[in-house]
Structure formats: C-alpha cells, structure tokens
VOMAR-247485 format. One record per residue: residue in one letter; z, y, x of N, C-alpha, C, CB in turn. Coordinates in steps of 0.001 Angstrom, whole numbers, plus 500000, padded with zeros to 6 digits. Glycine has a CB too. Layout:
BEGIN
DOLUM   rest       nw       nv       nu      caw      cav      cau       cw       cv       cu      cbw      cbv      cbu
DOLUM      A        Z        Y        X        Z        Y        X        Z        Y        X        Z        Y        X
...
***
This chain:
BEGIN
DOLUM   rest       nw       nv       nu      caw      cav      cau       cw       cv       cu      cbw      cbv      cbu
DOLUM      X   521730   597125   478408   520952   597345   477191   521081   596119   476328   519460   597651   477506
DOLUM      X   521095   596321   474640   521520   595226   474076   520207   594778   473741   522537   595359   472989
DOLUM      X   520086   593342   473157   519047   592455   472739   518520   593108   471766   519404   591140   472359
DOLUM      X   517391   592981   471082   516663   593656   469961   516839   592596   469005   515085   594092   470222
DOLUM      X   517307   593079   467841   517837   591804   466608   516735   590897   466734   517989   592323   464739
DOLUM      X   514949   591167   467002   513706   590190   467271   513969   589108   468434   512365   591105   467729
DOLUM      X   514635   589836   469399   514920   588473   470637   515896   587886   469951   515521   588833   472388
DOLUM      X   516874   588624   469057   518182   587095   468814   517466   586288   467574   520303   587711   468092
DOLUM      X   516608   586994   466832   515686   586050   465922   515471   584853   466556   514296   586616   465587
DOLUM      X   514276   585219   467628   513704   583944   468120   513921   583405   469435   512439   584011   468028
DOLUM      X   515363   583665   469578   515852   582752   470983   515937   580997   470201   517936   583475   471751
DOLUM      X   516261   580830   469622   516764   579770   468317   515223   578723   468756   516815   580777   466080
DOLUM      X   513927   579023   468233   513220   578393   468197   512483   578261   469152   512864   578515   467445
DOLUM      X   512425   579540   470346   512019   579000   471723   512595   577727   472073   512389   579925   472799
DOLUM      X   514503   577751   472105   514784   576468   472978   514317   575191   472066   516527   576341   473408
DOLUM      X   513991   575333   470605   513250   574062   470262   512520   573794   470829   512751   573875   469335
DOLUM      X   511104   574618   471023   510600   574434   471449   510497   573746   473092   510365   575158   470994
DOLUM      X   511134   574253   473662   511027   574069   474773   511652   572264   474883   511785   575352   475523
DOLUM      X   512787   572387   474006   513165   570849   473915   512190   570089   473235   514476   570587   473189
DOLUM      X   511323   570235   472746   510293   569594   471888   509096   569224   473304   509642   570879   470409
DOLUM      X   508983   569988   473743   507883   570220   475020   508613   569321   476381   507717   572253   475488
DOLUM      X   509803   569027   476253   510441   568033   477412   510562   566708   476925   511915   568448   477911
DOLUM      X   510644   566535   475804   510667   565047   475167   509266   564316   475027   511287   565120   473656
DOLUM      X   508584   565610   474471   506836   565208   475248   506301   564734   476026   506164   565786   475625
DOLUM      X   507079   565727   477365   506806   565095   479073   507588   563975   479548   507168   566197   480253
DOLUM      X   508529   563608   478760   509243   562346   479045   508178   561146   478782   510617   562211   478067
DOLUM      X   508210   561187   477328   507304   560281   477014   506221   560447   477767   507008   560271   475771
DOLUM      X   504972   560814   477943   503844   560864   478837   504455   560057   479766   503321   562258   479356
DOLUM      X   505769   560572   480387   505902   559713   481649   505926   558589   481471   506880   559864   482388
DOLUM      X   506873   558486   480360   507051   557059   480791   505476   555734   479650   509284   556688   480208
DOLUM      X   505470   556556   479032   503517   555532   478449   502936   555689   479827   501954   556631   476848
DOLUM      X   502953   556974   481681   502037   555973   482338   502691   555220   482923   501111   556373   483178
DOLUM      X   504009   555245   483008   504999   554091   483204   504960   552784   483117   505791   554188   482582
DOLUM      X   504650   552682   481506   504351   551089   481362   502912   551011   481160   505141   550312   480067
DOLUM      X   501627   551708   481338   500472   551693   481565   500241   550895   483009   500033   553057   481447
DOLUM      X   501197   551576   483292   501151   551290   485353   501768   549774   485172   502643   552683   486766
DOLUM      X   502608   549297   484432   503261   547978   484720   502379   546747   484040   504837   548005   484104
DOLUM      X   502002   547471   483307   501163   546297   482322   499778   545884   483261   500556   547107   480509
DOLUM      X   499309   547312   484099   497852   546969   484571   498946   546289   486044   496325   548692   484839
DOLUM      X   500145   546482   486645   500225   545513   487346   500402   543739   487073   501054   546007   487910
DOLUM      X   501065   543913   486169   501017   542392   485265   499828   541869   485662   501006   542448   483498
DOLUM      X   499051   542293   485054   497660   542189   484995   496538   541550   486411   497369   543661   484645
DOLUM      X   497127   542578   487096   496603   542375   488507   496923   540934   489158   497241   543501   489435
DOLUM      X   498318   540984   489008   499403   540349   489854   498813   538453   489077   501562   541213   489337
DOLUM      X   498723   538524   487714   498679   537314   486994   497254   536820   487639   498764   537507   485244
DOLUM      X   495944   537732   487277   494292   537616   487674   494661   536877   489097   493229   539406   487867
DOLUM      X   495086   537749   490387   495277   537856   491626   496125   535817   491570   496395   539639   492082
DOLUM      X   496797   535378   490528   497579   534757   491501   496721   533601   490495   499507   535002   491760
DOLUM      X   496071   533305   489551   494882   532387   489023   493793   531983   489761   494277   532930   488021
DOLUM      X   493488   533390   490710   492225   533336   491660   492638   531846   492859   492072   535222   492661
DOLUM      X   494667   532324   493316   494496   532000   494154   495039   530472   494003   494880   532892   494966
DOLUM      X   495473   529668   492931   495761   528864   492314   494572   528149   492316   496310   529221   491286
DOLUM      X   493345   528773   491960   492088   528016   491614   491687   527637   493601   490638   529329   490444
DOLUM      X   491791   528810   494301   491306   528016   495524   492312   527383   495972   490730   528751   496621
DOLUM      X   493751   527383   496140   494399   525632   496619   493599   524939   496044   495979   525006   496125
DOLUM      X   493440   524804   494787   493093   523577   494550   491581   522920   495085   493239   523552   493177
DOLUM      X   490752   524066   494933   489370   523640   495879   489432   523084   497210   488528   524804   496159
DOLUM      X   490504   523632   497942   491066   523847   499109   491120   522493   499482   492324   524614   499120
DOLUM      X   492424   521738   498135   492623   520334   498433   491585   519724   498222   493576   519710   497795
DOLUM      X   490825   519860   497220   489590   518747   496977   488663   518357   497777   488817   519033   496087
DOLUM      X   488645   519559   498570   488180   519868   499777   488480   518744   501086   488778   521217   500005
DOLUM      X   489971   519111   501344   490410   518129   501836   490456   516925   501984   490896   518197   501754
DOLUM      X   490595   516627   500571   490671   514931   500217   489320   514333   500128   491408   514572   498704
DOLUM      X   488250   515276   500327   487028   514348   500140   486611   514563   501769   485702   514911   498774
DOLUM      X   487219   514848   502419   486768   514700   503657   487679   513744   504729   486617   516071   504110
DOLUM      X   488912   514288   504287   490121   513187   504876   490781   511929   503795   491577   514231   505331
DOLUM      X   490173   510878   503657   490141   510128   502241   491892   509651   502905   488492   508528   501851
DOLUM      X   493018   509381   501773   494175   508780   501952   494145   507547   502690   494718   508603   500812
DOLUM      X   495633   507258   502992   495372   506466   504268   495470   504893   503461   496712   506817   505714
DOLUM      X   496054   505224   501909   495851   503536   500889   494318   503536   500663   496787   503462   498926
DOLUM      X   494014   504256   501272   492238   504380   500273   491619   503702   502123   491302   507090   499452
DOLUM      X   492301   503904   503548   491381   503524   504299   492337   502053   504618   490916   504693   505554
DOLUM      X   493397   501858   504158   493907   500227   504183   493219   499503   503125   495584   499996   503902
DOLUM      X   493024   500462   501939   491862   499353   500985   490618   498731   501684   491077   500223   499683
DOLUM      X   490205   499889   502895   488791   499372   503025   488845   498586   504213   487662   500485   503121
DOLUM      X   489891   498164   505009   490115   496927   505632   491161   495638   505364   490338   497337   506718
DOLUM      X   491426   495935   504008   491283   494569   503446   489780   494010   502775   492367   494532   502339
DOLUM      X   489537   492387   503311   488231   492265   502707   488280   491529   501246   487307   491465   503716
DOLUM      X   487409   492289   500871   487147   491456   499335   487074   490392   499272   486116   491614   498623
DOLUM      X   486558   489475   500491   486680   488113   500084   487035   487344   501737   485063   487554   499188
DOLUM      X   488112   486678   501757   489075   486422   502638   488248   485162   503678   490562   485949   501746
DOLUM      X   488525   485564   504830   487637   484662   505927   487937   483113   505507   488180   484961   507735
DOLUM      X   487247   482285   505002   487438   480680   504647   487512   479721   506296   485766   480087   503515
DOLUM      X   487672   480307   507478   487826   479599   508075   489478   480168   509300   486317   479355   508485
DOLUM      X   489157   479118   510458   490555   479808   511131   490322   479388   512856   492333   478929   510332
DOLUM      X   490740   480853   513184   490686   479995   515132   491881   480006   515635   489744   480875   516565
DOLUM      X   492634   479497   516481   492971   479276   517538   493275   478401   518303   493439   479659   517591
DOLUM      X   494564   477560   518658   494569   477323   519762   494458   475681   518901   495808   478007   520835
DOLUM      X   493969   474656   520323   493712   473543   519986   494685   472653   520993   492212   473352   520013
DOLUM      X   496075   473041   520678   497115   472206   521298   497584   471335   520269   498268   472997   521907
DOLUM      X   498722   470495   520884   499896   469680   520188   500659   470426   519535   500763   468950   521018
DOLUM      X   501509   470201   518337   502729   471011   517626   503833   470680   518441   503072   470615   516026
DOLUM      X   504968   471704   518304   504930   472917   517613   504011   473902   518009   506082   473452   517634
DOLUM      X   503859   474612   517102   503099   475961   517127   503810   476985   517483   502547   476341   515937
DOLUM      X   504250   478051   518003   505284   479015   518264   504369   479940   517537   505817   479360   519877
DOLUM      X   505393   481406   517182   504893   482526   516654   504187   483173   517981   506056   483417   515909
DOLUM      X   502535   483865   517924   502024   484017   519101   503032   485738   519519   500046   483990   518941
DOLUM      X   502685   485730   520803   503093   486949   521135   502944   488176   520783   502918   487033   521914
DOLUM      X   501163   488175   520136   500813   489547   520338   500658   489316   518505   499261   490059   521614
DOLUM      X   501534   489967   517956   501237   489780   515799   499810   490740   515714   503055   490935   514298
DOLUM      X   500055   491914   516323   498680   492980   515733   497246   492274   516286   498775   494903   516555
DOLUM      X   497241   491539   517435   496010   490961   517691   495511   489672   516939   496027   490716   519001
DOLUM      X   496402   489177   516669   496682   487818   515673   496147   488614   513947   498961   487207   515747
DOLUM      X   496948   489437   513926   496387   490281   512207   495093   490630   512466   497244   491951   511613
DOLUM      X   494713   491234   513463   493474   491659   513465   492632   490514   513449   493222   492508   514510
DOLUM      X   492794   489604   514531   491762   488640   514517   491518   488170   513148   492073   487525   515395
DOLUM      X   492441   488098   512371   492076   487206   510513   491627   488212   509815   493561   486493   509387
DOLUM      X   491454   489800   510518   490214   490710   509724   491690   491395   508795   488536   489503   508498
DOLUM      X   492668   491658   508978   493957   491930   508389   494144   493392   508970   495181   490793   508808
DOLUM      X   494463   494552   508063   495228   495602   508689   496735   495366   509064   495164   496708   507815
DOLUM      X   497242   496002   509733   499175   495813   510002   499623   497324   509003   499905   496086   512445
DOLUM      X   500607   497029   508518   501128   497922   507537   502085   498639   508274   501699   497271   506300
DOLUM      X   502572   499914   507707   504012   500433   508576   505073   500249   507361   503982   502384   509252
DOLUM      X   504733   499339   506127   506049   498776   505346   505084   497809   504103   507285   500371   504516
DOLUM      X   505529   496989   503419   504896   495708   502819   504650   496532   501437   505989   494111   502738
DOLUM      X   503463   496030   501140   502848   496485   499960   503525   496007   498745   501482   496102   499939
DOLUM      X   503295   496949   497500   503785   496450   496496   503062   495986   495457   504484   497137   496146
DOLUM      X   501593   496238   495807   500959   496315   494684   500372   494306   494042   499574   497593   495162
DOLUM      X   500058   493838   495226   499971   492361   495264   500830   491764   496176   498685   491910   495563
DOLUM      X   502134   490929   495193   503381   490648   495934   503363   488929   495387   504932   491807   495400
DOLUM      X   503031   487642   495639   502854   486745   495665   503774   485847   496993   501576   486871   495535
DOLUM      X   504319   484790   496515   504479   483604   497476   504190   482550   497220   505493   483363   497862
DOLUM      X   503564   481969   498442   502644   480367   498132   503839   479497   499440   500098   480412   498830
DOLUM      X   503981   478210   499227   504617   477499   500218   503972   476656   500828   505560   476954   499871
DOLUM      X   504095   476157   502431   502695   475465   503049   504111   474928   503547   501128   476279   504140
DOLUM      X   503426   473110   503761   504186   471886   504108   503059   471492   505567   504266   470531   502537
DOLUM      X   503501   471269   506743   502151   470754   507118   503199   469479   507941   500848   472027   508203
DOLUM      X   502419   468107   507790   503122   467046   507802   502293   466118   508760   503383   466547   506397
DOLUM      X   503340   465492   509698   502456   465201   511230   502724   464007   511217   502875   465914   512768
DOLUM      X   501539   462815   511337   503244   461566   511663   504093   461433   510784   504419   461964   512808
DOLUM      X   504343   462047   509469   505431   461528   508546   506532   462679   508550   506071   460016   509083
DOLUM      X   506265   463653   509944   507391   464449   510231   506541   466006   509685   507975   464274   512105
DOLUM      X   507644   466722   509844   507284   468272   509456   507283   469048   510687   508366   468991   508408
DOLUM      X   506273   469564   510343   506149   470394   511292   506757   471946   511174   504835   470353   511489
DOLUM      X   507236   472964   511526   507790   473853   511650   506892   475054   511226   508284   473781   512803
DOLUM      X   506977   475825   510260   505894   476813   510009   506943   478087   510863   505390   477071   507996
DOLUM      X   507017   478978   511987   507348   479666   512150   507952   481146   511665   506875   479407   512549
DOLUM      X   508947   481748   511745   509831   483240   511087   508635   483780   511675   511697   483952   511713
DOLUM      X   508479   484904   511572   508080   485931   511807   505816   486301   511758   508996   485992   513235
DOLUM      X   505457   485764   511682   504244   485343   511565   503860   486682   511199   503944   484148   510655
DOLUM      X   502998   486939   511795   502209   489015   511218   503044   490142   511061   501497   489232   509445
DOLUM      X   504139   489658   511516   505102   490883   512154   505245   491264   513274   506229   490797   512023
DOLUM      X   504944   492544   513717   505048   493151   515221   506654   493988   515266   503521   494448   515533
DOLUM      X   507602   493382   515200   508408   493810   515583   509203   494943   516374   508381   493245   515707
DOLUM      X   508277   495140   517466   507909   495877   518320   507993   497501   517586   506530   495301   518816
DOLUM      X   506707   497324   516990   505831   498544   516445   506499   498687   515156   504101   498290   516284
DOLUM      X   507124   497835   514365   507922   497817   513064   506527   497968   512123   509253   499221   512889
DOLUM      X   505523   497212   512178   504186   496804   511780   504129   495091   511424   503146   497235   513068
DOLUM      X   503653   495382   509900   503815   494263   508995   502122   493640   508720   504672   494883   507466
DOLUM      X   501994   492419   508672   500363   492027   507963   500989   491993   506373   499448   490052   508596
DOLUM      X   500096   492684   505699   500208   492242   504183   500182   490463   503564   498872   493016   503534
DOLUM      X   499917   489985   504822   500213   487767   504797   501382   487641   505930   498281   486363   505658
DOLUM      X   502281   487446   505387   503134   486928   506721   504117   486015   506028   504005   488236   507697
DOLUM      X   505289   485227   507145   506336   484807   506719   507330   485640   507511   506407   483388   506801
DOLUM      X   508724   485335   507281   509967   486088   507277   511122   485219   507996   510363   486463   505750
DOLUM      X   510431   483775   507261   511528   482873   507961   510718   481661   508367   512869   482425   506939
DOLUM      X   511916   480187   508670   510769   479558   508768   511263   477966   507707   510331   479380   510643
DOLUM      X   511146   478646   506870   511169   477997   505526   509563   477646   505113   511931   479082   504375
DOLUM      X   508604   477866   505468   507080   477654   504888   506772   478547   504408   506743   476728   503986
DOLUM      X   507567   479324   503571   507030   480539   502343   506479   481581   503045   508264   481279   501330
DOLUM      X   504596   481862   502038   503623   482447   503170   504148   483358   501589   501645   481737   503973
DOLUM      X   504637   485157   502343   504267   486447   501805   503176   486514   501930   504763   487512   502238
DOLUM      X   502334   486854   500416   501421   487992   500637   502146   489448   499878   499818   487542   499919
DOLUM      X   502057   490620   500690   502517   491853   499494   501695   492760   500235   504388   492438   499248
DOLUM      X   500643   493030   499518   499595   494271   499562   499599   495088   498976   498552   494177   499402
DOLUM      X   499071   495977   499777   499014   497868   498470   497530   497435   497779   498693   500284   499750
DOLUM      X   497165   496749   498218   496207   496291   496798   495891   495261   496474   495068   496667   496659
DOLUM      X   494789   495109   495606   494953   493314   495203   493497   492955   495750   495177   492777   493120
DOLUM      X   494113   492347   496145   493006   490909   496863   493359   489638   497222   492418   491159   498191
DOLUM      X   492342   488816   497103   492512   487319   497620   493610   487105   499343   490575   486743   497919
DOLUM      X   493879   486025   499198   494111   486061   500775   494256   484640   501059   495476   486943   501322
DOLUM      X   493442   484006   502088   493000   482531   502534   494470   482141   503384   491324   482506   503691
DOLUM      X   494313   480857   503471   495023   479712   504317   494499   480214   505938   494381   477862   503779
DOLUM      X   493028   480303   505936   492688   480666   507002   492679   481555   507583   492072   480501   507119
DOLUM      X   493480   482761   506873   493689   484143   507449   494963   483684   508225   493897   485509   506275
DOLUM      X   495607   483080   507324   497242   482711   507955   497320   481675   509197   498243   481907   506671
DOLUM      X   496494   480653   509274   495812   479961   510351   495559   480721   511507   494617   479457   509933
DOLUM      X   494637   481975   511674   494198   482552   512421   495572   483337   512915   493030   483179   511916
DOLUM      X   496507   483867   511781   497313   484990   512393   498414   483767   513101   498074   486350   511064
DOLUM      X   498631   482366   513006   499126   482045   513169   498661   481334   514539   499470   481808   512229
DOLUM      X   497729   481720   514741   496450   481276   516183   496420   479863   515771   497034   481456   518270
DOLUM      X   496829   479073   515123   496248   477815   515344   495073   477072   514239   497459   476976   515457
DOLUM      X   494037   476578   515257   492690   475909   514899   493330   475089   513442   491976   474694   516375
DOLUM      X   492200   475331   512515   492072   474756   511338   490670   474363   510744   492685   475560   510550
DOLUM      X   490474   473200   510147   488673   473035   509834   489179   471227   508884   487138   472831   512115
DOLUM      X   488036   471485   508336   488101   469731   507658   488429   468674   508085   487107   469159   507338
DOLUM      X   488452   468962   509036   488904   467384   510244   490063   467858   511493   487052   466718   511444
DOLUM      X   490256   469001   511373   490964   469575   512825   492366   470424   512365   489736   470820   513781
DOLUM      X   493517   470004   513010   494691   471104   513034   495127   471181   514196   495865   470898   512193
DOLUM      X   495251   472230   515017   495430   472723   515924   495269   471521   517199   496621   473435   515670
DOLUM      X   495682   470771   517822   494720   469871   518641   494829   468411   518035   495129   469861   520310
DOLUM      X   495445   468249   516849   495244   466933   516033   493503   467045   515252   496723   466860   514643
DOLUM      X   492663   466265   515392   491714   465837   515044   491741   464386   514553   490990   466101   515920
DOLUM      X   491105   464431   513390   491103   462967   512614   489729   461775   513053   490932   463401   510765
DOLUM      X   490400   460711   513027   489580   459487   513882   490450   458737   514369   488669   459863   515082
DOLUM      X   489945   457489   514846   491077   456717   515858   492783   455799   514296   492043   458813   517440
DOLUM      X   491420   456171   513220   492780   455998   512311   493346   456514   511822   493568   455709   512524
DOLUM      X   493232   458125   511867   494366   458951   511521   493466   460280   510820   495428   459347   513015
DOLUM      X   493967   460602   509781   493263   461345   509025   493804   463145   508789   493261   460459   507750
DOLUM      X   492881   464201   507855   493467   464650   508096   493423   465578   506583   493298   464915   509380
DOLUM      X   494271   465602   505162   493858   465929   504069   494997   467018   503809   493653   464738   503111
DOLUM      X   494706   467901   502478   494956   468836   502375   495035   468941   500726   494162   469545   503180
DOLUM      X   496634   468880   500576   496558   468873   498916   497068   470750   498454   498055   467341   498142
DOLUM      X   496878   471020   497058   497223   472276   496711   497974   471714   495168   495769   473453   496686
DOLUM      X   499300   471766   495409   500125   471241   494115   500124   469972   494154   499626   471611   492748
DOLUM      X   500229   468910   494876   499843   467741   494914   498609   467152   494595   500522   467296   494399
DOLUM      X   497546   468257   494296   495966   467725   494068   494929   467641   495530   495165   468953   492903
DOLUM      X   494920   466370   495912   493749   466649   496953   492916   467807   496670   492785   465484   497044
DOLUM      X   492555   468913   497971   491601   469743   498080   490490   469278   498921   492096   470864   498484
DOLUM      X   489536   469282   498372   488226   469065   499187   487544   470192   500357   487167   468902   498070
DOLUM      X   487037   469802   501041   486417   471031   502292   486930   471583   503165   486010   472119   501965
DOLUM      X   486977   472614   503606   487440   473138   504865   489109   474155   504638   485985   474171   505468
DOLUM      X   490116   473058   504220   490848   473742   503816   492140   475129   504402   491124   472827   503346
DOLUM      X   490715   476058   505406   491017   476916   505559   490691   478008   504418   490697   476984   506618
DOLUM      X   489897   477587   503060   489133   478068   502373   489847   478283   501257   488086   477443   502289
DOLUM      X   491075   477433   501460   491954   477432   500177   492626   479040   499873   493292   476214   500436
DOLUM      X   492808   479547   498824   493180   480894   498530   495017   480801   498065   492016   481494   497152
DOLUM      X   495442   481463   498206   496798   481577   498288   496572   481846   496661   497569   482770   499443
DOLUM      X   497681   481313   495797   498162   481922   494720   499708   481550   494773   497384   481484   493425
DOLUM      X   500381   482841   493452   502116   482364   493468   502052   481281   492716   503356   483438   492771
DOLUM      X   503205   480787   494442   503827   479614   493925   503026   478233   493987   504155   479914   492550
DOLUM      X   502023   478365   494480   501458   477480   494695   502052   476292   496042   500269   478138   494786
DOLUM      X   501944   474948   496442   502271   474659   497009   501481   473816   497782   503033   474542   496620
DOLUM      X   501347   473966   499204   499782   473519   499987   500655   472739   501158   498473   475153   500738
DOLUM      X   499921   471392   501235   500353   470536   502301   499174   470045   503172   501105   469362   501722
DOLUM      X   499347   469888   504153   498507   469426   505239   498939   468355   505705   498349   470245   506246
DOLUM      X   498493   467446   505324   498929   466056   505623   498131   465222   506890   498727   465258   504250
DOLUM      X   498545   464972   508335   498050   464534   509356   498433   463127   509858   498271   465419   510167
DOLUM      X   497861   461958   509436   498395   460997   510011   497389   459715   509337   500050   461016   509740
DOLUM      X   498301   458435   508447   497214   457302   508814   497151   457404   506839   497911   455339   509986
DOLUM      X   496371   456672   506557   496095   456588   505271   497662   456477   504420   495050   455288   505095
DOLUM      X   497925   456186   504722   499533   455050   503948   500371   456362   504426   500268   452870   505033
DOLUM      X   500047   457214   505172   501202   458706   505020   500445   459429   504084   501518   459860   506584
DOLUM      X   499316   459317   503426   498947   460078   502579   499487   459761   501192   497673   460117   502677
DOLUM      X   500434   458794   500801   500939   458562   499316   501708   459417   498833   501614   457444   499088
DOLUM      X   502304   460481   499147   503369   460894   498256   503101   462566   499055   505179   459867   498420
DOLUM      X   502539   463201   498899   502367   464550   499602   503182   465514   498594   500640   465028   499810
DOLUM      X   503627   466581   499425   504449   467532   498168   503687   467858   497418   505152   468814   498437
DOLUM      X   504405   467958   496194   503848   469012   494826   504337   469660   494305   503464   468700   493819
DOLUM      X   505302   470407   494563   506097   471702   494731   507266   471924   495503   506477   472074   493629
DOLUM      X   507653   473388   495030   508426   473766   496042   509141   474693   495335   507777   474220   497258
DOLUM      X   510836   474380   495560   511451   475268   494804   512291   476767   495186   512204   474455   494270
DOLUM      X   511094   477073   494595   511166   478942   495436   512389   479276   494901   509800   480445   494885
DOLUM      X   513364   480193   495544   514488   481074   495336   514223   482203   493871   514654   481955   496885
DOLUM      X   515222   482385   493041   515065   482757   491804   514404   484062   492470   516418   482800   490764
DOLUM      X   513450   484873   491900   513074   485875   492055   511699   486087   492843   514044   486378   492473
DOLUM      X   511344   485139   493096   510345   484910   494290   509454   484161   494030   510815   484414   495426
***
C-alpha cells in the first residue's frame, strides 16, 4: 500500500524534529556533565584547603611540643659564661684530657655534631712559664671518637681558641681552662701558684687584666697571655698575634 501524500508531507519535519529533540538531549547531557565537574572542582579544592589547614596545625602542634634541637643547644649555652676554672693542679705540660665530652660538660658547654656558624670568633692565648711557652694543646673540646665538637675549642696547637656557635654568646677563658682541665684563679695555674718570688699576671692585648683571669671573655682576635714567673719576666708580654688571613 502506498504512502498517503499527508505522510510524505510530514515525514520532512518529524525527522527535524526528532533531530532537534537529540541535540537537546545531548546538551542536557553534557550541562550535567560539567555541572558534575565543576561541583567536583569544588569538592576536591574545599577537601584539599581543609587538609592543608590541618598539616599545618598538625606541625604547630608539633613544634610546640618537640621545640628544635638549635632552640634546645640555645638553652645549654649559658648567657653568661662560668668566670672561673677547675682542674688539675699539676706541673706543665698540660696534655689534651681524655674524656673532651666530660671536659665540655664540666665548663657547662653542649658538644655539637658540627661547629656553629652563627658566632665564629678567634682569640689567641700565650701562657708563659719561666720565660718559656708553654704548649696550648690540638684538639681541646673535640671528641673525636663521637665526631662531637664544643662550640670553644682549638684545632691545633698554635694557641688559637675557636669559638663557632649556632648562637651568640659570651664565652670565658675559664670555660676553656675547665675544658682544658687545668686549675686557673688569680694566683694559681694549674700547679704553679704565685709566692716564693714568682708571680702570676694576665694581660689581654698587652694590657694587664686585673682579677681572676678566668673571667676574662674571649673576643676576635684578641690576644691573652698568662705570664708565670719573677717580676723582670713580666716586661714585655705579647700584644698580638698574627692570625692567618681569614681568621
């Protein structure tokens, strides 16, 4: 049976239609398409701010309970450096003692696991016996051992006292005395005591220092002599010292 001229009329604008009605459902799809991507954006950005904000509580958290380990070497260095010194009350030489970390500790000193940068200073110490020199020892507040440094030590045995700290603070003659175990006081170096004639003074740059010159404070470049013997060895004490360029 043939078509009725009315169906071939409107075959024409059905398939518009029908193509009009699929371009429709395309679109719908795809607006919840990017409806759906935008509210994931959304999610995904909120979700990862939330979790951004707690690391960071997380750490603050942390750090106020576990304080850094420059923040617990700050708090055993002391603000103001022991003015006196113990150890041993023999004859010179002095040797470097055996034990460096018990020696650092005793002068109230932490041991480092590498030398600070933040206060990096060298002072030079002369200590003069009899007319003769006495030997300031290499290695002084180094544990070798442990590869553990005092923020005061020497390196060689040239005199030159390192200080290099992760922070800044003073640091005494008598810290270095102590790490160096030998007795120091106004009248006393290690078992030399003054009397009998023989005295016992303490210049800083060639200026007599007065008092207990374990009390004396290290600055760069400064140059500190300990002069042990009779009046007439006290004329000409060092007054400097010529540090290596850079130092």
């Amino acid at each position: 049976m043939s078509k009725s001229a009315w169906e071939i009329m409107t075959m024409p604008s059905q398939s518009k239609s029908r193509s009009a009605s699929a371009a429709a459902a395309r679109e719908a799809v795809e607006r919840a398409r990017r409806r759906e991507r935008r509210q994931h954006r959304l999610f995904w950005g909120i979700g990862g701010g939330l979790v951004a904000v707690l690391l960071v509580a997380v750490g603050l958290a942390v750090a106020l309970n576990h304080p850094a380990h420059g923040d617990a070497v700050t708090a055993t260095i002391p603000a103001t450096p022991a003015a006196t010194a113990e150890g041993r009350t023999d004859q010179p030489p002095w040797p470097t003692p055996a034990d460096a970390t018990n020696r650092v500790q005793a002068a109230g000193l932490p041991m480092l696991g590498t030398e600070g940068t933040i206060e990096h200073i060298h002072a030079h110490l002369d200590v003069i016996v009899d007319g003769k020199p006495v030997t300031v020892p290499a290695q002084i507040g180094i544990d070798g051992a442990s590869g553990q440094i005092s923020p005061l030590h020497t390196h060689d045995t040239t005199g030159v006292l390192h200080v290099e700290s992760p922070v800044k603070a003073d640091f005494s003659l008598g810290q270095f005395f102590t790490e160096w175990q030998v007795a120091l006081s106004e009248n006393q170096v290690g078992g030399l005591t003054a009397g009998d004639g023989k005295v016992l003074h303490a210049y800083v740059n060639g200026k007599p220092y007065s008092g207990n010159p374990a009390g004396i404070i290290l600055h760069a470049h400064d140059e500190i002599a300990l002069v042990y013997g009779t009046p007439a060895q006290q004329a000409d004490p060092p007054s400097s010292y010529a540090f290596p360029a850079g130092e």
